[in-house]
CHARMM-style PDB file with segment names, atoms N, HN, CA, C and O in Angstrom:
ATOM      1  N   UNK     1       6.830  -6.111 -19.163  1.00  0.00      PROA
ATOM      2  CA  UNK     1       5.826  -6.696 -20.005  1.00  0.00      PROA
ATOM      3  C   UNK     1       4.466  -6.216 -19.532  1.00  0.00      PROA
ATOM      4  O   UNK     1       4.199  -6.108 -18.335  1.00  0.00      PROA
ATOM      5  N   UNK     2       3.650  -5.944 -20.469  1.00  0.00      PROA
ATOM      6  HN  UNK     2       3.866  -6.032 -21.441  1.00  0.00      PROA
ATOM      7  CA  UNK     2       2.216  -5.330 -20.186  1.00  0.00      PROA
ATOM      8  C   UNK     2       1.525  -6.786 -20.215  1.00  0.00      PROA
ATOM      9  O   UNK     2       2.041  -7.856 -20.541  1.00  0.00      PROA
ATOM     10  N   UNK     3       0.330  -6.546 -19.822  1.00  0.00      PROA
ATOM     11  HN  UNK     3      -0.089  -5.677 -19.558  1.00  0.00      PROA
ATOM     12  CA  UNK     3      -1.119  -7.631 -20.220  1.00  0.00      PROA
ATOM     13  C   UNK     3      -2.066  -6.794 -19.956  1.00  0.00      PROA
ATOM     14  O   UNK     3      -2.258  -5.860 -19.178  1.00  0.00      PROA
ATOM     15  N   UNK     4      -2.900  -7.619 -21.201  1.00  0.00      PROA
ATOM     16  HN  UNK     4      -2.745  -8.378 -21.833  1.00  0.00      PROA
ATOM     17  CA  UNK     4      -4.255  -6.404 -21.174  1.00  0.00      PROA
ATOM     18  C   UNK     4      -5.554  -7.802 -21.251  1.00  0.00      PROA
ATOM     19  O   UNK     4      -5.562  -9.000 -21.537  1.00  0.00      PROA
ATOM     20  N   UNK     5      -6.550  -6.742 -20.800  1.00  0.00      PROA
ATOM     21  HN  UNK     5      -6.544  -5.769 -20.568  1.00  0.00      PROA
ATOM     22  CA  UNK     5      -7.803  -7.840 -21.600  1.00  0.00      PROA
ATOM     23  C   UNK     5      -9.153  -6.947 -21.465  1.00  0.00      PROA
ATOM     24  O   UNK     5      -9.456  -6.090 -20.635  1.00  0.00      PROA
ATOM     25  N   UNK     6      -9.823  -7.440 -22.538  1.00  0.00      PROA
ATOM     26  HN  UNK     6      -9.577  -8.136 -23.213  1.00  0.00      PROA
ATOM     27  CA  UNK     6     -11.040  -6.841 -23.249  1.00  0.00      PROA
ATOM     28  C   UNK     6     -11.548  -7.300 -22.597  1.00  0.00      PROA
ATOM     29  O   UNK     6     -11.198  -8.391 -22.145  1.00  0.00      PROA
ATOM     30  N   UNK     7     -13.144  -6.368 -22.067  1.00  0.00      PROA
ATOM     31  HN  UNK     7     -13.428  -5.482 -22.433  1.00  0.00      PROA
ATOM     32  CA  UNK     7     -14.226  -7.022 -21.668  1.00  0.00      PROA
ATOM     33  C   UNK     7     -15.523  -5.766 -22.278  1.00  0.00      PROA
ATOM     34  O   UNK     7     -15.253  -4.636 -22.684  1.00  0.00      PROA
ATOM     35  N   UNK     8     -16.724  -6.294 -22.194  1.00  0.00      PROA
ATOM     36  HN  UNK     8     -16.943  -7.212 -21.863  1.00  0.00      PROA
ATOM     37  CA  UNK     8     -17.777  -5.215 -22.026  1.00  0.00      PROA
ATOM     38  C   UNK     8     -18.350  -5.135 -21.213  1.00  0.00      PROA
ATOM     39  O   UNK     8     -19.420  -4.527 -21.251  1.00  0.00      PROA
ATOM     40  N   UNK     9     -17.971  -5.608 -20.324  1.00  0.00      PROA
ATOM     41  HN  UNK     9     -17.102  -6.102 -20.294  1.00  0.00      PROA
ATOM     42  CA  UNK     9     -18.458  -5.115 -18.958  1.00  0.00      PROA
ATOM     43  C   UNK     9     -17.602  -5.542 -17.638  1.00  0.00      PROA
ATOM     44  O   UNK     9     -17.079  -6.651 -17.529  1.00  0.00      PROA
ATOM     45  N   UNK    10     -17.520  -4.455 -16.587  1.00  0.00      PROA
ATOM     46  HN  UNK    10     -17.944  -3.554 -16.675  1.00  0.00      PROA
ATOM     47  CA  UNK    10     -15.878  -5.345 -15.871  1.00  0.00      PROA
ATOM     48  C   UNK    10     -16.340  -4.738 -14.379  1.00  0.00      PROA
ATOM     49  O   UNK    10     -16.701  -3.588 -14.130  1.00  0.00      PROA
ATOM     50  N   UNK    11     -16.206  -5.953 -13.404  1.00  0.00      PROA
ATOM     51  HN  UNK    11     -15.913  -6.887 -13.606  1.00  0.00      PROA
ATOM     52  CA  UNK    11     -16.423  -6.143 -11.683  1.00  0.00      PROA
ATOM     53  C   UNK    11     -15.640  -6.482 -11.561  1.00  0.00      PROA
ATOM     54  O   UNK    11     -14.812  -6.852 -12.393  1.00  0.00      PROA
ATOM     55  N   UNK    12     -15.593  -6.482  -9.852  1.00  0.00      PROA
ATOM     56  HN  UNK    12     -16.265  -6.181  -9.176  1.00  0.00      PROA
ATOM     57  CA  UNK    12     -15.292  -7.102  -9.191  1.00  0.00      PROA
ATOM     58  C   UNK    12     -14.558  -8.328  -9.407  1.00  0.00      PROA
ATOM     59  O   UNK    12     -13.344  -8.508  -9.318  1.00  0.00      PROA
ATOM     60  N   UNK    13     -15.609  -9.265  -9.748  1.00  0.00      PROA
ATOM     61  HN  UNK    13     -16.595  -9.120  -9.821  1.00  0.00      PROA
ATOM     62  CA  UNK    13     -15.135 -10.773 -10.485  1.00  0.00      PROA
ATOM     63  C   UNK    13     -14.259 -10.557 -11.174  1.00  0.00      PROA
ATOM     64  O   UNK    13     -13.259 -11.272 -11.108  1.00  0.00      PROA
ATOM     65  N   UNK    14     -14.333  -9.524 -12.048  1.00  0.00      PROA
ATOM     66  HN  UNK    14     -15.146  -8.943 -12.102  1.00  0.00      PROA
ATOM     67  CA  UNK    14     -13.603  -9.827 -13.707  1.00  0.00      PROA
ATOM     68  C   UNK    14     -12.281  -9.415 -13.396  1.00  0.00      PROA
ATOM     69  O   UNK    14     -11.326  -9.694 -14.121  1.00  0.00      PROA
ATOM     70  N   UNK    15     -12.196  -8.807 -12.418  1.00  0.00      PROA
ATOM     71  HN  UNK    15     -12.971  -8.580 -11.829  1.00  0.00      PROA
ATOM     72  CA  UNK    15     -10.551  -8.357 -11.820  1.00  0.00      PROA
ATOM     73  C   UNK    15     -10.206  -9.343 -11.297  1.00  0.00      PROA
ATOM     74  O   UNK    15      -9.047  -9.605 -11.620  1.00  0.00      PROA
ATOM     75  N   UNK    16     -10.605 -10.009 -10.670  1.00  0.00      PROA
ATOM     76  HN  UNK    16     -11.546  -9.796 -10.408  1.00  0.00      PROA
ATOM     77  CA  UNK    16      -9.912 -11.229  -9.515  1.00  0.00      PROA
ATOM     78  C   UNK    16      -9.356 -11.833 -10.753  1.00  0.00      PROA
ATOM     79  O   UNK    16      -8.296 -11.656 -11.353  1.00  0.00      PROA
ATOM     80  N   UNK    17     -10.357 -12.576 -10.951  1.00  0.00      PROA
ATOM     81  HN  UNK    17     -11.218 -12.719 -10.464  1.00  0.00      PROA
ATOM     82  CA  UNK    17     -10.017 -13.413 -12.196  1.00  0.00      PROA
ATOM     83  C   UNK    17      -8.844 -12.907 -13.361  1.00  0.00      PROA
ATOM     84  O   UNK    17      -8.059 -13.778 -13.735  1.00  0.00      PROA
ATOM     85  N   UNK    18      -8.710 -11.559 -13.927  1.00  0.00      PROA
ATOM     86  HN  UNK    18      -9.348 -10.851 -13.623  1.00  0.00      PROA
ATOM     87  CA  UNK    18      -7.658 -11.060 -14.536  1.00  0.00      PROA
ATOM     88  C   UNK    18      -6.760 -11.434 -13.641  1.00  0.00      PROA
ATOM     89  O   UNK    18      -6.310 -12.579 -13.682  1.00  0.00      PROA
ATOM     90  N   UNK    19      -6.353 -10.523 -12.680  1.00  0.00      PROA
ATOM     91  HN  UNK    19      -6.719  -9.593 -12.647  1.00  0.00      PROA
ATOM     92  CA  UNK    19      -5.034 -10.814 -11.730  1.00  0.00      PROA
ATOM     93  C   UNK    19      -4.736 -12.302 -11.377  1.00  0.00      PROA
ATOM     94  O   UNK    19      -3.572 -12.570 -11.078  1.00  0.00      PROA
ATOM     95  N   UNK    20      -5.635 -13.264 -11.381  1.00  0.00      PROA
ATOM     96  HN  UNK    20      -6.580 -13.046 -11.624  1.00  0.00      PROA
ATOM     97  CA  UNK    20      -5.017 -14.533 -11.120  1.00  0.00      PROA
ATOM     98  C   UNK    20      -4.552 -14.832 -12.423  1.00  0.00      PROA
ATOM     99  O   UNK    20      -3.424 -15.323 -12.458  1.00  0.00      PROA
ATOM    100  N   UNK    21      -5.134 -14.662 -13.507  1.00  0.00      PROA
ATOM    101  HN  UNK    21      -6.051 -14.264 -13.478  1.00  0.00      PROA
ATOM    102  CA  UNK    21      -5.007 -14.823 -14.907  1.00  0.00      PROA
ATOM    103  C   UNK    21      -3.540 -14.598 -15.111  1.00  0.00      PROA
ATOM    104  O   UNK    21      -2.811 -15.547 -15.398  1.00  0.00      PROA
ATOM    105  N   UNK    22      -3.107 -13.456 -14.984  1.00  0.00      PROA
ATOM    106  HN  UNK    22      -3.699 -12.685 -14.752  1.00  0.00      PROA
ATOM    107  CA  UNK    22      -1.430 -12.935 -15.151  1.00  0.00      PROA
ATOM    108  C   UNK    22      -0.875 -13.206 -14.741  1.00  0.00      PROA
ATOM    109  O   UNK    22       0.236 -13.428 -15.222  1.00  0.00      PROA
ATOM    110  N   UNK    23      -1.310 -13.504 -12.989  1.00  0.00      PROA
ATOM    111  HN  UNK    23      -2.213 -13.324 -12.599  1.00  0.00      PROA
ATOM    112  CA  UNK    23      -0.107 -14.083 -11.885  1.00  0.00      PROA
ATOM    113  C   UNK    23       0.098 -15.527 -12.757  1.00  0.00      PROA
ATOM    114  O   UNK    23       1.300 -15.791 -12.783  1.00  0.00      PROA
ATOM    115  N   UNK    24      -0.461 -16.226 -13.254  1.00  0.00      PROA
ATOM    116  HN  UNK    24      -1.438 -16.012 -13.233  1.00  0.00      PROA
ATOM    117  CA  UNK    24      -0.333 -17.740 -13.638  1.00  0.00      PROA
ATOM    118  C   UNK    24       0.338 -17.493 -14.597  1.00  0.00      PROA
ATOM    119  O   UNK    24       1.342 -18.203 -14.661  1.00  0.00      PROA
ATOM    120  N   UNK    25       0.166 -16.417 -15.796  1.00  0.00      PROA
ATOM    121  HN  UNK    25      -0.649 -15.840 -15.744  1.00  0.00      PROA
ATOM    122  CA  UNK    25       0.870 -16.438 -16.957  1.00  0.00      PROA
ATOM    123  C   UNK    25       2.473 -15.898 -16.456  1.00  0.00      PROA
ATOM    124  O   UNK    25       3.487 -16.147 -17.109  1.00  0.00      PROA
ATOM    125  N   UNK    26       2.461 -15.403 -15.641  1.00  0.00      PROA
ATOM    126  HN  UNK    26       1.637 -15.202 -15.111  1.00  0.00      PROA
ATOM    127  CA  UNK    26       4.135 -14.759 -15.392  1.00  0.00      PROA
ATOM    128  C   UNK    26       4.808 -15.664 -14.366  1.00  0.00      PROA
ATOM    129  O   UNK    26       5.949 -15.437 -13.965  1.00  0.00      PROA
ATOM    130  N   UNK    27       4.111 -16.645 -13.973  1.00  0.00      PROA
ATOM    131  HN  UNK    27       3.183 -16.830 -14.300  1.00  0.00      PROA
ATOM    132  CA  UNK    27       4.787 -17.313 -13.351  1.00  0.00      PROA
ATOM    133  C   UNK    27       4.904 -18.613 -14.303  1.00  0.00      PROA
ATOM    134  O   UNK    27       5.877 -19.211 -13.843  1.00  0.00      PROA
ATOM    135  N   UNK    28       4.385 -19.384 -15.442  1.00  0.00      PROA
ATOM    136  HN  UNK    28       3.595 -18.899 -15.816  1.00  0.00      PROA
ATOM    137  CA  UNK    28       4.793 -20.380 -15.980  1.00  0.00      PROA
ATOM    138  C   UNK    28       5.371 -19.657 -17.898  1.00  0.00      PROA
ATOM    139  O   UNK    28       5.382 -20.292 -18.952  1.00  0.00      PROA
ATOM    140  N   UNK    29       5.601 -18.789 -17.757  1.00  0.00      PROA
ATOM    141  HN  UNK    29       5.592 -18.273 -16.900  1.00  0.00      PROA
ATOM    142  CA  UNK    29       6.049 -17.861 -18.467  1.00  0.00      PROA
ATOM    143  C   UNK    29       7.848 -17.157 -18.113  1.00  0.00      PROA
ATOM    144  O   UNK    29       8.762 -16.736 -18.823  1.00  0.00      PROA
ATOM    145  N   UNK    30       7.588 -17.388 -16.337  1.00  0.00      PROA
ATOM    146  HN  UNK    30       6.846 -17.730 -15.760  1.00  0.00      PROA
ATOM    147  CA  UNK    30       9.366 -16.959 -16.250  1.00  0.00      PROA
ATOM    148  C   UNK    30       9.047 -15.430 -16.437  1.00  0.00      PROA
ATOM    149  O   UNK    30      10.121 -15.044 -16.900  1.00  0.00      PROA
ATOM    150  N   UNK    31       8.323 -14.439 -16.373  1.00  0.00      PROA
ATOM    151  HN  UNK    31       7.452 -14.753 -15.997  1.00  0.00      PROA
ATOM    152  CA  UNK    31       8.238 -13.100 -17.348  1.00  0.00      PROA
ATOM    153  C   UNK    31       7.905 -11.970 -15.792  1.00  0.00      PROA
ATOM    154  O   UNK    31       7.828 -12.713 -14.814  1.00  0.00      PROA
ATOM    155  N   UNK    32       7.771 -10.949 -15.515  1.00  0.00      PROA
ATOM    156  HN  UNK    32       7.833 -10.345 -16.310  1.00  0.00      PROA
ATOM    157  CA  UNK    32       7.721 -10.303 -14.984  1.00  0.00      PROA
ATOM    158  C   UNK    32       6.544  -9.362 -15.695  1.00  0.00      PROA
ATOM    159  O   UNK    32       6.711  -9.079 -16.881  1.00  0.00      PROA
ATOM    160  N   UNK    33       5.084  -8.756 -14.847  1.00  0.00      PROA
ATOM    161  HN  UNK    33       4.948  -8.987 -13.884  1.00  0.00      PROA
ATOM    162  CA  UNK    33       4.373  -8.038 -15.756  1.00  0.00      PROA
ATOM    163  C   UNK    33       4.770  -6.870 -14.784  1.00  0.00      PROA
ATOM    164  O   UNK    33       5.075  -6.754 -13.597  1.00  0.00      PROA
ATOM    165  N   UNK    34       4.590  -5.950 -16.034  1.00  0.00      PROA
ATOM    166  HN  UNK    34       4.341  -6.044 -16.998  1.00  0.00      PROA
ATOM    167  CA  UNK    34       4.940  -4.318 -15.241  1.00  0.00      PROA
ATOM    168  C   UNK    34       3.895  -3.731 -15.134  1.00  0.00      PROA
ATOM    169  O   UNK    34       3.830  -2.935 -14.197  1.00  0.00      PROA
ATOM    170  N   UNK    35       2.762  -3.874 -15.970  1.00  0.00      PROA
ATOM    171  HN  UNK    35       2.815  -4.521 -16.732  1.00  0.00      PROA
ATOM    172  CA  UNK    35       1.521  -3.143 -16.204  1.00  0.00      PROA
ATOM    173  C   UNK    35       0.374  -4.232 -16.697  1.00  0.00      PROA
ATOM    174  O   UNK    35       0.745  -5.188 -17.378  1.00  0.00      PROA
ATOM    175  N   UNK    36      -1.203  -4.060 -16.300  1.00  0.00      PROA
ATOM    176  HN  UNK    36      -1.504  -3.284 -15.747  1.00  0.00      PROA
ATOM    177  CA  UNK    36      -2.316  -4.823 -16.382  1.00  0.00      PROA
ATOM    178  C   UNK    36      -2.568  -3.535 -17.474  1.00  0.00      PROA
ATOM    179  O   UNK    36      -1.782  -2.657 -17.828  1.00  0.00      PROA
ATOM    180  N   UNK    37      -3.609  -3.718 -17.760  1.00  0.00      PROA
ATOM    181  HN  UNK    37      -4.247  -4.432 -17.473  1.00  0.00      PROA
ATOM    182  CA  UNK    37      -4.270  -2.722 -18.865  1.00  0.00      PROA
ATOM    183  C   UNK    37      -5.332  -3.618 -19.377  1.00  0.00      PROA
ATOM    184  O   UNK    37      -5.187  -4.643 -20.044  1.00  0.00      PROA
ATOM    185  N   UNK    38      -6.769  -2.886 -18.823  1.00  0.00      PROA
ATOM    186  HN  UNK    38      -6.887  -2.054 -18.281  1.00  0.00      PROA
ATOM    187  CA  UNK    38      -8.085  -3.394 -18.712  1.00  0.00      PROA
ATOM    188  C   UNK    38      -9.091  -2.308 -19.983  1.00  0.00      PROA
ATOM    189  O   UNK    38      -8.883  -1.097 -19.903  1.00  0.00      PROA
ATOM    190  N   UNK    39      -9.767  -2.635 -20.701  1.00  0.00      PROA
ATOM    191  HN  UNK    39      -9.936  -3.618 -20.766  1.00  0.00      PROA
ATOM    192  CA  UNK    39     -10.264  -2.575 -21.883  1.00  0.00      PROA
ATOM    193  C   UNK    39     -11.977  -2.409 -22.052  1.00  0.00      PROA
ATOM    194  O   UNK    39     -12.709  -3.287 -22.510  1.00  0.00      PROA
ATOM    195  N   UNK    40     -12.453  -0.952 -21.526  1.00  0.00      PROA
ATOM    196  HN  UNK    40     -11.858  -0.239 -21.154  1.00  0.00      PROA
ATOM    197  CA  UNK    40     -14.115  -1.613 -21.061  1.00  0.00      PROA
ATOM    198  C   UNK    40     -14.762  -0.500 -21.332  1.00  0.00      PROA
ATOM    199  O   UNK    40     -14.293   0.573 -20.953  1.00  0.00      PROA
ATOM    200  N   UNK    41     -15.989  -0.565 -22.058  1.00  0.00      PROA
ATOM    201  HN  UNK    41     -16.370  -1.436 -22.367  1.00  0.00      PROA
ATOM    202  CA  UNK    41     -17.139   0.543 -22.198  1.00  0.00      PROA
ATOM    203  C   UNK    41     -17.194   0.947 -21.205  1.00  0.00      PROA
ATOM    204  O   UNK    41     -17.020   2.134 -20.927  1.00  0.00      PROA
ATOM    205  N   UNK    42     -17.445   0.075 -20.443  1.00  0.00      PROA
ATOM    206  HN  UNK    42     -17.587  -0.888 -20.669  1.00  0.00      PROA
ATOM    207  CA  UNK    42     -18.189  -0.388 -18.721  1.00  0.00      PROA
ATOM    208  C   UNK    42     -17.487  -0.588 -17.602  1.00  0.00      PROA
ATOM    209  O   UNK    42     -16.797  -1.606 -17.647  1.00  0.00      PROA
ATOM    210  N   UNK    43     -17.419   0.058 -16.571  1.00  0.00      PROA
ATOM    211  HN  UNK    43     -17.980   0.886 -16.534  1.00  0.00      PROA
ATOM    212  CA  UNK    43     -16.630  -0.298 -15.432  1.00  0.00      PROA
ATOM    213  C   UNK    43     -17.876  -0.524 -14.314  1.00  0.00      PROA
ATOM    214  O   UNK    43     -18.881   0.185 -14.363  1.00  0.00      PROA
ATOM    215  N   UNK    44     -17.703  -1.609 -13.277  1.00  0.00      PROA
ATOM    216  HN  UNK    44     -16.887  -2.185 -13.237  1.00  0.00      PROA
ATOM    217  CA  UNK    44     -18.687  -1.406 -11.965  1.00  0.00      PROA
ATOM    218  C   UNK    44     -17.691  -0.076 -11.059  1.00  0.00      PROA
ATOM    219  O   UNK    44     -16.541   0.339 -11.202  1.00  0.00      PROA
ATOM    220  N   UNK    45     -18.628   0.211 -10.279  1.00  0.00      PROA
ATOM    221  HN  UNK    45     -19.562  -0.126 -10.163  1.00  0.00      PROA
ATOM    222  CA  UNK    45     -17.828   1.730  -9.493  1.00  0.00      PROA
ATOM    223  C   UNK    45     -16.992   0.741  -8.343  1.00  0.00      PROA
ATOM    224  O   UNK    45     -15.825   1.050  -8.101  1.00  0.00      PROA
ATOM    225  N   UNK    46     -17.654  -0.560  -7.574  1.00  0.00      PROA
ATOM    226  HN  UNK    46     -18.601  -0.811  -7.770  1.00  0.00      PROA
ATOM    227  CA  UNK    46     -17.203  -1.159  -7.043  1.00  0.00      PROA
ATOM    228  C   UNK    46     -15.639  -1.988  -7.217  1.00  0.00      PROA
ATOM    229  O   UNK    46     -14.977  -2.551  -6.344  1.00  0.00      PROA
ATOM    230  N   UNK    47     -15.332  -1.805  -8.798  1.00  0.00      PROA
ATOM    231  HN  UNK    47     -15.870  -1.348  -9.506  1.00  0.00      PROA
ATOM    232  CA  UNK    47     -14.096  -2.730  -9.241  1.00  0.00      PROA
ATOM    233  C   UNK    47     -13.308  -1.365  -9.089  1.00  0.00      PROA
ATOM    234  O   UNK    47     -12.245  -1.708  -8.570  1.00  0.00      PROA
ATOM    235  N   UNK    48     -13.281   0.002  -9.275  1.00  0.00      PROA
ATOM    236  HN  UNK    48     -14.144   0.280  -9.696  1.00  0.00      PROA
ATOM    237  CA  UNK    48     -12.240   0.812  -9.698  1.00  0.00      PROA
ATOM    238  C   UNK    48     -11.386   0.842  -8.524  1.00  0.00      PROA
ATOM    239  O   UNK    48     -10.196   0.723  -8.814  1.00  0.00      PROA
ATOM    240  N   UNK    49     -11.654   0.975  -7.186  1.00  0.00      PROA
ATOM    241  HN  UNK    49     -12.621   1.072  -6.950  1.00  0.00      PROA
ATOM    242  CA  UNK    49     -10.581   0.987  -6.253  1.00  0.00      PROA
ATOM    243  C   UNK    49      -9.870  -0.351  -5.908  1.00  0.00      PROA
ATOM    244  O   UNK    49      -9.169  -0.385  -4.896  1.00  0.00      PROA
ATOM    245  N   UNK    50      -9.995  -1.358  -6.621  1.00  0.00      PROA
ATOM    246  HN  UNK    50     -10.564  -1.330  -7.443  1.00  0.00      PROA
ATOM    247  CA  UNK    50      -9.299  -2.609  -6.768  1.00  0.00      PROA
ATOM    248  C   UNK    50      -8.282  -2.929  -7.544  1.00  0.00      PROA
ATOM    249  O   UNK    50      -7.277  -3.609  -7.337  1.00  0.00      PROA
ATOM    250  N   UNK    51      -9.057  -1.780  -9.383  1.00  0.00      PROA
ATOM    251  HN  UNK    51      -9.873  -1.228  -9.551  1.00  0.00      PROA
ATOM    252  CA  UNK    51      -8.177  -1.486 -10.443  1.00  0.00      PROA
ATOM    253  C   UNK    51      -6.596  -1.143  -9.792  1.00  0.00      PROA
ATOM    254  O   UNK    51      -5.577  -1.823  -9.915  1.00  0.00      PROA
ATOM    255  N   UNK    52      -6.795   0.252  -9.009  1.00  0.00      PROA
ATOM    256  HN  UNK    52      -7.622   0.805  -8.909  1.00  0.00      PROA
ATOM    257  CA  UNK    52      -5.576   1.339  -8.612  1.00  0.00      PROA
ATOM    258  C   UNK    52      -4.824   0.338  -8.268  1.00  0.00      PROA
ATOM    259  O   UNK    52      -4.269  -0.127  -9.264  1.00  0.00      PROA
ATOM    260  N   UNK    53      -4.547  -0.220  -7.278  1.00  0.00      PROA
ATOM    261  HN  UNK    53      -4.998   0.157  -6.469  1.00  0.00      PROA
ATOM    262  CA  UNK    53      -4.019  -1.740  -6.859  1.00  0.00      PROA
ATOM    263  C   UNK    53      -2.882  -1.993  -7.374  1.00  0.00      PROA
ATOM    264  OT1 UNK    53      -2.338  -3.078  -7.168  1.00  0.00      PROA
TER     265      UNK     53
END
């Protein structure tokens, strides 16, 4: 199962927060995610080596 999410602009923050976001959905979901998939004009340079992850 994929999860994705839109932003226009994406840190640091906005990753934590995704990844807790999914961990919660796949765990009261029962579901396994195989892939995140992030959605952005805009990346901070600081979030991309967090992205790889």
């Amino acid at each position: 199962m994929a999860i994705s999410a839109l932003g226009s602009c994406w840190g640091l923050y906005s990753e934590a927060n995704f990844r807790r976001k999914a961990d919660f959905y796949a765990k009261h979901q029962n579901q396994t995610i195989d892939r995140k998939i992030v959605i952005s004009p805009m990346v901070d340079d600081r979030a991309r080596p967090v992205a790889k992850v």
